[in-house]
MMTF fields as JSON, N, C-alpha, C and O atoms, coordinates in Angstrom:
{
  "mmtfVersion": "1.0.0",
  "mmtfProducer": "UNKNOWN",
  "numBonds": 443,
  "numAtoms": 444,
  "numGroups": 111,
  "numChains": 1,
  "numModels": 1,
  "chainsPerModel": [1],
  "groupsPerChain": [111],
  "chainIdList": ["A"],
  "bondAtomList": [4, 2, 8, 6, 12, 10, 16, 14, 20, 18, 24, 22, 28, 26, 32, 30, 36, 34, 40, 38, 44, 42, 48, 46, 52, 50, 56, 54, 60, 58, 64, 62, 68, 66, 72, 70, 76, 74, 80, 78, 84, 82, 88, 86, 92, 90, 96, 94, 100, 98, 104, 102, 108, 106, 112, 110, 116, 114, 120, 118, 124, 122, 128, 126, 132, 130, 136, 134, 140, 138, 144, 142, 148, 146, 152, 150, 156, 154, 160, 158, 164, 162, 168, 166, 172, 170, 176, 174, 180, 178, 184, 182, 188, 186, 192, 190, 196, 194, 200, 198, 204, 202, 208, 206, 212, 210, 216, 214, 220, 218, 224, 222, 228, 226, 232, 230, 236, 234, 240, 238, 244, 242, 248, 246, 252, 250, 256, 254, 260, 258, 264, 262, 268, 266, 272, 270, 276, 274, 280, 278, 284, 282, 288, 286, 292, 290, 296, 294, 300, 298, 304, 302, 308, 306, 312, 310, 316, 314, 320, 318, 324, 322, 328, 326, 332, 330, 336, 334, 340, 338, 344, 342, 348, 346, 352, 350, 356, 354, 360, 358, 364, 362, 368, 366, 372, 370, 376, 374, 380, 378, 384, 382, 388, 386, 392, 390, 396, 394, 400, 398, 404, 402, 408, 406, 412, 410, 416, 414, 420, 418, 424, 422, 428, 426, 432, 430, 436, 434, 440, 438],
  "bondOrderList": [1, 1, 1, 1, 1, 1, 1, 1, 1, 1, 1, 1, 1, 1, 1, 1, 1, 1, 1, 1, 1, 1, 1, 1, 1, 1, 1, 1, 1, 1, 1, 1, 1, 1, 1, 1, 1, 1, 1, 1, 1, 1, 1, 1, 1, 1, 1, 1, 1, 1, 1, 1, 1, 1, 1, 1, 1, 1, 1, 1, 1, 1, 1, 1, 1, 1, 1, 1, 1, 1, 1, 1, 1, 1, 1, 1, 1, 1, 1, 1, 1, 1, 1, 1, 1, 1, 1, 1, 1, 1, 1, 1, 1, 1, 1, 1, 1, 1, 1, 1, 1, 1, 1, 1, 1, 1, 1, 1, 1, 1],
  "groupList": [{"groupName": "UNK", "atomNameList": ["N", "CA", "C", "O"], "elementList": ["N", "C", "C", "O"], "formalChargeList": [0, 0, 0, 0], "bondAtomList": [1, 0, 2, 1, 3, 2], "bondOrderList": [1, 1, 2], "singleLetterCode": "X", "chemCompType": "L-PEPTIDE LINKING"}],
  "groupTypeList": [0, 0, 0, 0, 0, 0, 0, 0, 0, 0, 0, 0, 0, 0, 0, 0, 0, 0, 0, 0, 0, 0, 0, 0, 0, 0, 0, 0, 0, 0, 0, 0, 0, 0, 0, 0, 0, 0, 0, 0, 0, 0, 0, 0, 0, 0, 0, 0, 0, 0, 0, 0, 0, 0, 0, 0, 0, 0, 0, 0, 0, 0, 0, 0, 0, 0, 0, 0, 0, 0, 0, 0, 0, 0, 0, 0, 0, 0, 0, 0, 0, 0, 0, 0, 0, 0, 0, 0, 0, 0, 0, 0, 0, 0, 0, 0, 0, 0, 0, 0, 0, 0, 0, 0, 0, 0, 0, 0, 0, 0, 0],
  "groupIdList": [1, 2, 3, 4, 5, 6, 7, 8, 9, 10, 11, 12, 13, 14, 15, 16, 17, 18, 19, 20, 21, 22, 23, 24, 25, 26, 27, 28, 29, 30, 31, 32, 33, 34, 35, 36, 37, 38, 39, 40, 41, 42, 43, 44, 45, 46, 47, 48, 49, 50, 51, 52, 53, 54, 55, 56, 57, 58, 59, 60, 61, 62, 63, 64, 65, 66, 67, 68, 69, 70, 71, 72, 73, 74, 75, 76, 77, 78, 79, 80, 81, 82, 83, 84, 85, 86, 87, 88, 89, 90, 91, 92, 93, 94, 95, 96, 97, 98, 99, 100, 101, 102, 103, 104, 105, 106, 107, 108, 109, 110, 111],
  "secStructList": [7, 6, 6, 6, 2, 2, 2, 2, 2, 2, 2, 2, 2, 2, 2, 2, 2, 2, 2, 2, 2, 2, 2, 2, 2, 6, 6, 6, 1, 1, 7, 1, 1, 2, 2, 2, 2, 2, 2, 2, 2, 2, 2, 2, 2, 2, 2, 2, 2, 2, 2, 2, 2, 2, 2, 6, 6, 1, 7, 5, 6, 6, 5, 7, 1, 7, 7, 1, 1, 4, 4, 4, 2, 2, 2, 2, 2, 2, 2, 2, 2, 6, 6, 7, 1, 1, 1, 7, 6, 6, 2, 2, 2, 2, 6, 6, 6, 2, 2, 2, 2, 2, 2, 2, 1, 6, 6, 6, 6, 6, 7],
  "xCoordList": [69.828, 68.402, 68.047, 67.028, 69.085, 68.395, 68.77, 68.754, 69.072, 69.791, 68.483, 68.37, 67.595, 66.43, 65.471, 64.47, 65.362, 64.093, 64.238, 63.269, 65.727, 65.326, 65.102, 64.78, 65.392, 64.684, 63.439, 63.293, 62.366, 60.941, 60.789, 59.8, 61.441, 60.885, 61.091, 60.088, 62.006, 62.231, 61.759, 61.518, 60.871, 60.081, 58.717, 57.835, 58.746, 56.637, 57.147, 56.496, 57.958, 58.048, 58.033, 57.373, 58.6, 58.708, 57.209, 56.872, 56.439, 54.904, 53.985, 52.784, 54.813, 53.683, 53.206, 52.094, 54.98, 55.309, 54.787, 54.665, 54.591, 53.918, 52.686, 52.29, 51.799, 50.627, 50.425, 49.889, 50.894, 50.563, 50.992, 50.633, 51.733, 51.655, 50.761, 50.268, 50.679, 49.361, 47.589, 46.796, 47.496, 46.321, 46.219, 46.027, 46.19, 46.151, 46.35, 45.87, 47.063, 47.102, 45.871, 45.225, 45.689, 44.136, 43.363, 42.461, 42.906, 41.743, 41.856, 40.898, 42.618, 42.828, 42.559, 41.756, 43.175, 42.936, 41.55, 40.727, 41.414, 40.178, 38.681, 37.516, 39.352, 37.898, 38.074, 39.14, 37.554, 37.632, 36.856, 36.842, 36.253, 35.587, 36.972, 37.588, 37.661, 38.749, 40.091, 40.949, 39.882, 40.986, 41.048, 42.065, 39.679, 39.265, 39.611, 40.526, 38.912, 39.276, 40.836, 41.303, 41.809, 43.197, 43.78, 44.429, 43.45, 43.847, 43.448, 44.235, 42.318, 42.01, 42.922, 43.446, 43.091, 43.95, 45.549, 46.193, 45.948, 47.078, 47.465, 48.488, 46.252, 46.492, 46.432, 46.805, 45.803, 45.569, 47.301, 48.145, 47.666, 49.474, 50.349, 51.522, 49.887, 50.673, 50.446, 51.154, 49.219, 49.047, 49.955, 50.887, 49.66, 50.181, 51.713, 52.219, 52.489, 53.891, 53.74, 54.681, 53.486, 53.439, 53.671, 54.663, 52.455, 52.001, 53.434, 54.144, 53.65, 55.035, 55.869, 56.364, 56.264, 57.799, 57.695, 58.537, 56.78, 56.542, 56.68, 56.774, 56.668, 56.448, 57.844, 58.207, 58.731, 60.02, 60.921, 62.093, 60.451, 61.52, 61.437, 62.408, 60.314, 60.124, 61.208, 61.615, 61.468, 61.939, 63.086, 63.637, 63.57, 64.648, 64.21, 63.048, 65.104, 64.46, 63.374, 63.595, 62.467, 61.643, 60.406, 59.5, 60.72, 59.452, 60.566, 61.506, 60.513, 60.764, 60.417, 61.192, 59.274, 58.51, 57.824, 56.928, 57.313, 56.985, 55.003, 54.145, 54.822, 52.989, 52.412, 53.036, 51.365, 50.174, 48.683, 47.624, 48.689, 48.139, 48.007, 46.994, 49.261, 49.258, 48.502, 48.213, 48.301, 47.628, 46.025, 45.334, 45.684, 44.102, 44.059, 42.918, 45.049, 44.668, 44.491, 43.318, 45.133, 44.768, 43.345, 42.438, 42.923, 41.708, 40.706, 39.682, 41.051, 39.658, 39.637, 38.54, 40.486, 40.66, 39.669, 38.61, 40.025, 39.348, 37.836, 37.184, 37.442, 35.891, 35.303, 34.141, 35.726, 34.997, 34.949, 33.859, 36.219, 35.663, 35.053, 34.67, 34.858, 33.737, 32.103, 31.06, 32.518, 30.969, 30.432, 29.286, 31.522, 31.235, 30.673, 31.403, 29.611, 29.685, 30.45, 30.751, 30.939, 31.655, 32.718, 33.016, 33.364, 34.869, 35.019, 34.265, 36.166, 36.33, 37.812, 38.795, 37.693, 38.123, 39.668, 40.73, 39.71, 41.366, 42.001, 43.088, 41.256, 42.021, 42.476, 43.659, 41.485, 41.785, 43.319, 44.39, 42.889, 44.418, 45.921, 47.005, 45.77, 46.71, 47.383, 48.44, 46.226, 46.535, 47.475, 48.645, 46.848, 47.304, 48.842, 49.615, 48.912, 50.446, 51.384, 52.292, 51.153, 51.594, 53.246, 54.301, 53.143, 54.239, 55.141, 56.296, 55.003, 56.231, 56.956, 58.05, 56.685, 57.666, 58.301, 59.459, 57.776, 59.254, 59.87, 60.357, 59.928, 60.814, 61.324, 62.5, 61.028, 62.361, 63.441, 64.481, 62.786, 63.547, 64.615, 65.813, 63.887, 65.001, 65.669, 66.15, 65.854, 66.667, 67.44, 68.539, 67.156, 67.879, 69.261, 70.462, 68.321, 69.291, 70.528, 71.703, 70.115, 70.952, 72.445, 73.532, 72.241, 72.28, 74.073, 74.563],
  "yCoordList": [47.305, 47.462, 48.903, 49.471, 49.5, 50.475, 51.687, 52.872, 51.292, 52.036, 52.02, 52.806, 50.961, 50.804, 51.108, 51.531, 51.036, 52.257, 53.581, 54.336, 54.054, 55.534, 55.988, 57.076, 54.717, 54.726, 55.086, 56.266, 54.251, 54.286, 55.356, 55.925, 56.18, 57.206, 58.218, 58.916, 58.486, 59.277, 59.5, 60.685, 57.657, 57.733, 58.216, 58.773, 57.888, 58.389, 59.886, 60.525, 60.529, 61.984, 62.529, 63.563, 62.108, 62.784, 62.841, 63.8, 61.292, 61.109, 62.22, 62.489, 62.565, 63.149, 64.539, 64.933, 65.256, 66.593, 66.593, 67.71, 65.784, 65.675, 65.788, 66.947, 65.02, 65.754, 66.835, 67.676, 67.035, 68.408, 69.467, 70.592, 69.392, 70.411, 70.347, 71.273, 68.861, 68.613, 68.833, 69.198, 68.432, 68.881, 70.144, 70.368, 71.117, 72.847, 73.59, 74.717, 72.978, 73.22, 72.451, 73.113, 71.469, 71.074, 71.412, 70.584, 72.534, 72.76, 74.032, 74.53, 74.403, 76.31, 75.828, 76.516, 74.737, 74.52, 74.113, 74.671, 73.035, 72.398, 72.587, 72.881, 72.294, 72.377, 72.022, 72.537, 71.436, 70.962, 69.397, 68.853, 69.034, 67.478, 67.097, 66.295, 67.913, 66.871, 66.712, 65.85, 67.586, 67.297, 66.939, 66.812, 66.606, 65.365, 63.963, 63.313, 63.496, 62.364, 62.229, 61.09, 63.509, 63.074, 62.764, 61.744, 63.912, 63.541, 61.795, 61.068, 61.493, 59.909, 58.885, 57.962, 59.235, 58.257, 58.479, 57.497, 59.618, 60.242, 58.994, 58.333, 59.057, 58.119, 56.613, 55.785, 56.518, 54.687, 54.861, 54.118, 55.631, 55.076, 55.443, 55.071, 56.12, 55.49, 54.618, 54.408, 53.969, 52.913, 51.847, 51.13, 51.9, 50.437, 50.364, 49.426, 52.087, 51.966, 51.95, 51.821, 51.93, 51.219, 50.045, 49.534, 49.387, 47.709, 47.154, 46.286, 47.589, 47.121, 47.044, 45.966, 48.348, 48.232, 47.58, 47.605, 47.152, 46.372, 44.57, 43.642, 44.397, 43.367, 43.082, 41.977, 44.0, 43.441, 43.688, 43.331, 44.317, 44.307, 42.774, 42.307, 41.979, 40.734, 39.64, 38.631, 39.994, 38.815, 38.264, 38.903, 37.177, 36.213, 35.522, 35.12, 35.203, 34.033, 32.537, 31.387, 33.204, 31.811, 32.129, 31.458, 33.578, 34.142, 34.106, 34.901, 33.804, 34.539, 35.108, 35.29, 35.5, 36.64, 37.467, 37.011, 38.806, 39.681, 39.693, 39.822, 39.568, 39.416, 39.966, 40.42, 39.945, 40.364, 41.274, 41.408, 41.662, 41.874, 43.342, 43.663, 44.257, 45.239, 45.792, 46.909, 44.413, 45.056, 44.813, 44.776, 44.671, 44.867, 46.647, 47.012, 47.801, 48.745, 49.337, 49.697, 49.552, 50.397, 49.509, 50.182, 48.139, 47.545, 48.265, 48.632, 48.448, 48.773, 50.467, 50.851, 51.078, 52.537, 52.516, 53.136, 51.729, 52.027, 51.45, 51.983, 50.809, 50.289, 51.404, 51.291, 52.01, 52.881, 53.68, 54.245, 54.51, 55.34, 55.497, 56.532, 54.173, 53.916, 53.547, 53.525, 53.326, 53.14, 54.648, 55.085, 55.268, 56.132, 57.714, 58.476, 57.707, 59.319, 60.483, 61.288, 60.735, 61.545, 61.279, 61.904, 60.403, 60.407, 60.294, 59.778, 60.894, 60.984, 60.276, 60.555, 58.984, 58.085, 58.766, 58.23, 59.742, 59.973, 60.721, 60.374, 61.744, 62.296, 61.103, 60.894, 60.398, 59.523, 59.132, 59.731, 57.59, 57.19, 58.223, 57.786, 59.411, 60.108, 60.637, 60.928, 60.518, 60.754, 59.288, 59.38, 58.096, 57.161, 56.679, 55.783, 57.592, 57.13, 58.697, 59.076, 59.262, 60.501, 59.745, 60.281, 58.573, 57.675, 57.661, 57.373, 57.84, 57.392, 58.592, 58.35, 60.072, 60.913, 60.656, 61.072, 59.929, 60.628, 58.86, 58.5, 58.143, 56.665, 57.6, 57.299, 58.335, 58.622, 59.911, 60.192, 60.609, 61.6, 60.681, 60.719, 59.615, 59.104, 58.094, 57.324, 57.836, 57.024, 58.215, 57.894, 59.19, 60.552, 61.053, 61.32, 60.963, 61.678, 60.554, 60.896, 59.165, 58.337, 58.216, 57.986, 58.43, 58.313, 59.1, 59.003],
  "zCoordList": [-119.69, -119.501, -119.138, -119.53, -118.266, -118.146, -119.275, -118.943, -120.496, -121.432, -122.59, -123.531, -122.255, -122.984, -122.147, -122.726, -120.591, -120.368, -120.525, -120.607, -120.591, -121.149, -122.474, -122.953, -123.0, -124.647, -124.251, -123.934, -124.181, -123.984, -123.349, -123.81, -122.185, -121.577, -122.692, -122.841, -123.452, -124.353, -124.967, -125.193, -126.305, -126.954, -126.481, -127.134, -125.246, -124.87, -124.9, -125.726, -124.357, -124.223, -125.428, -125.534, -126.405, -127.578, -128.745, -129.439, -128.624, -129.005, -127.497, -127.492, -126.616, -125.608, -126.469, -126.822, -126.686, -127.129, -128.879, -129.381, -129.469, -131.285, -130.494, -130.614, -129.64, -129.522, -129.216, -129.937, -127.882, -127.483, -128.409, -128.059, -129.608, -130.467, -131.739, -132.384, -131.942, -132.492, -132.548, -133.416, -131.247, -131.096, -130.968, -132.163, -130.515, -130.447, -131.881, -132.002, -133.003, -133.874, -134.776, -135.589, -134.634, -135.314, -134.51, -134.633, -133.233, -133.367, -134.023, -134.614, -133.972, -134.82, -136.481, -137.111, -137.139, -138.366, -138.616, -139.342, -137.892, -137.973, -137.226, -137.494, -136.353, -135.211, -133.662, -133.326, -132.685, -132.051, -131.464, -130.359, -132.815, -133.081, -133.368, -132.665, -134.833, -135.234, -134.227, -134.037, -133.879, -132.342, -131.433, -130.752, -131.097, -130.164, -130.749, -130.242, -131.783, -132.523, -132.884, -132.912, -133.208, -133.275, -131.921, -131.688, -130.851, -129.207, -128.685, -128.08, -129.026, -128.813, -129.396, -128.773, -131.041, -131.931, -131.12, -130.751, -130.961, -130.385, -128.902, -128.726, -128.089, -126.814, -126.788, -125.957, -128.042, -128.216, -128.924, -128.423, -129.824, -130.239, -128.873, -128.89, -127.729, -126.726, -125.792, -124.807, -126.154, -125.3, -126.451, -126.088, -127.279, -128.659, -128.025, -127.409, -128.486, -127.526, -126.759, -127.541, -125.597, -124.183, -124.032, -123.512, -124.63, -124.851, -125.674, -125.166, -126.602, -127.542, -126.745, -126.415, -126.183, -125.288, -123.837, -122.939, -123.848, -122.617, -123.218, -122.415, -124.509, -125.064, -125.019, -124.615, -125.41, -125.813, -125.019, -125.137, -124.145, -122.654, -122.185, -121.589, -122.434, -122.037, -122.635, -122.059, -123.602, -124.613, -124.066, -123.17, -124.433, -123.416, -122.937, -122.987, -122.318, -121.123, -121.746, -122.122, -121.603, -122.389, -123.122, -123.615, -123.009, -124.305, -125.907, -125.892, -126.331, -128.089, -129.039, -129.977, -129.046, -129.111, -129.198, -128.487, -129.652, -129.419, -129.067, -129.94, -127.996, -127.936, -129.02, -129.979, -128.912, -130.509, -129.359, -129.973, -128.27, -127.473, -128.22, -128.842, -128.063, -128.93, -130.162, -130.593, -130.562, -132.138, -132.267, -133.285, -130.988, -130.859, -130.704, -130.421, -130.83, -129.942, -131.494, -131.59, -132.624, -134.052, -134.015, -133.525, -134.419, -134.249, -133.76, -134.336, -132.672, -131.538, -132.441, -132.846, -132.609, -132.547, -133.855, -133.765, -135.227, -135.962, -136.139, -137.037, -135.671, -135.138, -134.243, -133.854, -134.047, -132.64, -133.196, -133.107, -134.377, -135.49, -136.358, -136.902, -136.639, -137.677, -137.494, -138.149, -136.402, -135.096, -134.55, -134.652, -133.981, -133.146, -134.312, -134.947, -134.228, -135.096, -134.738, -135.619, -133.071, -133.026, -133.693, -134.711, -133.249, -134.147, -135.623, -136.447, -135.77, -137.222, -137.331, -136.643, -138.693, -138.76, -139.676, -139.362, -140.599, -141.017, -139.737, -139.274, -139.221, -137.657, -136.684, -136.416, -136.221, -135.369, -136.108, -136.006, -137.073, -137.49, -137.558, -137.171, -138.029, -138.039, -136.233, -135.674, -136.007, -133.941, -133.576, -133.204, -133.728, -133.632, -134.362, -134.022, -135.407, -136.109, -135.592, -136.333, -134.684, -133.971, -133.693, -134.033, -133.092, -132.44, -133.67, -133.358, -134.711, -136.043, -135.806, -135.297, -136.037, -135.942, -134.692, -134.658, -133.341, -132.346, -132.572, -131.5, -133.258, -133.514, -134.703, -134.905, -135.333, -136.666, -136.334, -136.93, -135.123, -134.564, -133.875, -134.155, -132.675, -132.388, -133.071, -132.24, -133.923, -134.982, -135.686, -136.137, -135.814, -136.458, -135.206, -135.196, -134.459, -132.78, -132.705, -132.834, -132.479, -132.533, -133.469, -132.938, -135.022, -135.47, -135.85, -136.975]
}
């Protein structure tokens, strides 16, 4: 167990460090609307990993599996972009899928 919370600490650190080099670089490219809307999408994919790895640390015992609690958070993200005029709906999602590069880094590192 504790060989899989330093997974998760690893994985949030590594989605922390894709933003923070993310965003600073889309506001120099872009602006600073679209880097707001990627910084937002960016924090709802670490809440989703959060919510996930909190899901499956659970499993055993007498859960089998994985909650669905999680997948209200892309939901909400893209309604609020499509609602909200500030946000902008391809930044946001791309903020929000920020979390895939540090799961393929660490599947690479592992590896």
């Amino acid at each position: 167990m504790d060989e899989y919370r330093r997974l998760q600490r690893r994985l949030l650190l590594a989605t922390l460090l894709a933003t923070a080099l993310a965003v600073p670089l889309t506001v120099w490219l872009f602006g600073p609307s679209t880097a707001a809307s990627l910084l937002i999408g960016a924090l709802g994919g670490l809440l989703y990993l959060r919510l996930l790895s909190r899901s499956v640390s659970r499993l055993g015992g007498d859960q089998r599996s994985v909650g669905k609690v999680q997948l209200l958070v892309p939901l909400v993200l893209f309604l609020a972009a499509a609602k909200l005029p500030q946000l902008q709906i391809l930044p946001t999602i791309v903020g929000f899928l920020l979390y895939k590069p540090a799961l393929i880094a660490q599947a690479l590192l592992d590896a």
